[in-house]
C-alpha positions in Angstrom: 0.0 0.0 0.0 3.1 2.5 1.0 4.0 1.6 -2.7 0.6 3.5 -4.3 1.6 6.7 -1.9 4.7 6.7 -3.3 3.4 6.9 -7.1 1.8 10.3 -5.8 5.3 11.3 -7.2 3.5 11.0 -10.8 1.5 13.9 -10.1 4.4 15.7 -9.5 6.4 15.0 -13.0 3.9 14.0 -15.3 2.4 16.5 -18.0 -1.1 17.0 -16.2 -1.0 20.8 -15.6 -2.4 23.1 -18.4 -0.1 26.1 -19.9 -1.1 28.7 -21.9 2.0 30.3 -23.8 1.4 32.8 -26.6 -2.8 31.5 -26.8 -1.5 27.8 -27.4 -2.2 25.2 -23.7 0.4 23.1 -23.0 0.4 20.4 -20.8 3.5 20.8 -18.1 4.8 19.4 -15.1 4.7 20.6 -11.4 7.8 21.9 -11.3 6.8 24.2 -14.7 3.0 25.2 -14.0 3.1 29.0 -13.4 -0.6 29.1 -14.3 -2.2 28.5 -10.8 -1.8 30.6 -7.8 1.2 30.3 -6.0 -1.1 28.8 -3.0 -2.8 26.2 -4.8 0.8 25.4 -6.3 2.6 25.3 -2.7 -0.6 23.2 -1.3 0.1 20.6 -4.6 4.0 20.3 -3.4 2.9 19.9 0.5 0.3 17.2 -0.7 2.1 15.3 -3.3 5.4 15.0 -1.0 3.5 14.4 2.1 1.8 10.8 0.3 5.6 10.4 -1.1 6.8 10.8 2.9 4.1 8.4 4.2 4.4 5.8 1.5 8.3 5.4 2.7 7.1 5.4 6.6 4.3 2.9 5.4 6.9 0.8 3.4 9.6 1.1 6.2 6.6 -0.2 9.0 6.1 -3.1 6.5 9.7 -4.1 6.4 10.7 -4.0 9.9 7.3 -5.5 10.9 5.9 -3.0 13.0 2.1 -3.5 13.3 1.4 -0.4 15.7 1.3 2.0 13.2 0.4 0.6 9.9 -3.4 0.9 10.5 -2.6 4.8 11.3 -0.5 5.2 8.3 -3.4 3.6 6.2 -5.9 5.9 7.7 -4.3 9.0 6.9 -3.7 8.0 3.5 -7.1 7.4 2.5 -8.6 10.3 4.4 -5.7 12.8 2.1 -6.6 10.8 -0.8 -10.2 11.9 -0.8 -9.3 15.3 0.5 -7.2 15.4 -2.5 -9.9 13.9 -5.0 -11.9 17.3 -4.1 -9.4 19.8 -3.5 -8.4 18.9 -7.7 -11.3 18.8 -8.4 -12.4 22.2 -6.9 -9.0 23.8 -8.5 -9.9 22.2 -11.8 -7.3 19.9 -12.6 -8.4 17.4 -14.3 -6.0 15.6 -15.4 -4.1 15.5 -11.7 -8.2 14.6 -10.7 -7.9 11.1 -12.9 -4.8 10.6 -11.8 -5.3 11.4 -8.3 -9.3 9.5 -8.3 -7.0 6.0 -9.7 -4.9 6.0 -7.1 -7.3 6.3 -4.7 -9.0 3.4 -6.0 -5.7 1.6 -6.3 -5.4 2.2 -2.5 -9.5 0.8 -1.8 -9.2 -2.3 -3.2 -6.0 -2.8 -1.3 -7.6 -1.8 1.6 -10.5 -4.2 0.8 -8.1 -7.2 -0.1 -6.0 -6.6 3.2 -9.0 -6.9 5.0 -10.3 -9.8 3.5 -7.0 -11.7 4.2 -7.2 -10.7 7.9 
C-alpha cells in the first residue's frame, strides 16, 4: 500500500497541468505550472510529498514489521486521498483529478483485499 503513496510522485512530473503560452495550452509538469496561484501550487507540493513521505514510513513499517502504526499510516492516506480527490477537483485539474481518483481506487481495493486476508 506505502508503494501507491509513493506513485503520488506522478502527479508531480507527469504533464497534467495546463499552460497557456502565446494562446496555445500546453500540458506541463509541477515543477513548470506557473498558471495556478502560488497557494494552490505550494498546497500541490505539501500534498504530493507528504503521500511520497508516508508511502516510505508505510513501506519502512512493513519491512521491519511494526504493526502499531500501519493501521494509522493507512488511515491517513485514504482520508488525504479523498481530501485530494476534491481539492483537484475544486481547482480544476483534471488531469491531476484522474490521476489522483485511480490511485485512490488503487489504494480501496488494497484496503479491501487486506482486509479480506485478515
Amino acid at each position: 500500500m506505502g508503494s501507491v503513496d509513493v506513485l503520488a510522485i506522478l502527479l508531480i512530473i507527469l504533464p497534467l497541468y495546463p499552460n497557456e503560452i502565446n494562446g496555445h495550452i500546453y500540458s506541463v509538469n509541477l515543477i513548470e505550472y506557473v498558471d495556478s496561484t502560488s497557494i494552490n501550487r505550494v498546497l500541490y507540493w505539501l500534498i504530493f510529498l507528504s503521500f511520497v513521505v508516508l508511502g516510505v514510513v508505510k513501506i519502512a513499517l512493513t519491512q521491519y514489521e511494526i504493526n502499531k502504526g500501519q493501521k494509522l499510516v493507512t488511515r491517513c492516506s485514504m482520508v488525504m486521498s479523498m481530501l485530494l480527490v476534491v481539492f483537484l477537483g475544486m481547482a480544476r485539474e483534471p488531469y491531476a483529478l484522474v490521476v489522483a481518483f485511480v490511485l485512490l481506487v488503487l489504494k480501496g481495493l488494497l484496503v479491501i483485499k487486506c482486509i479480506k486476508n485478515e
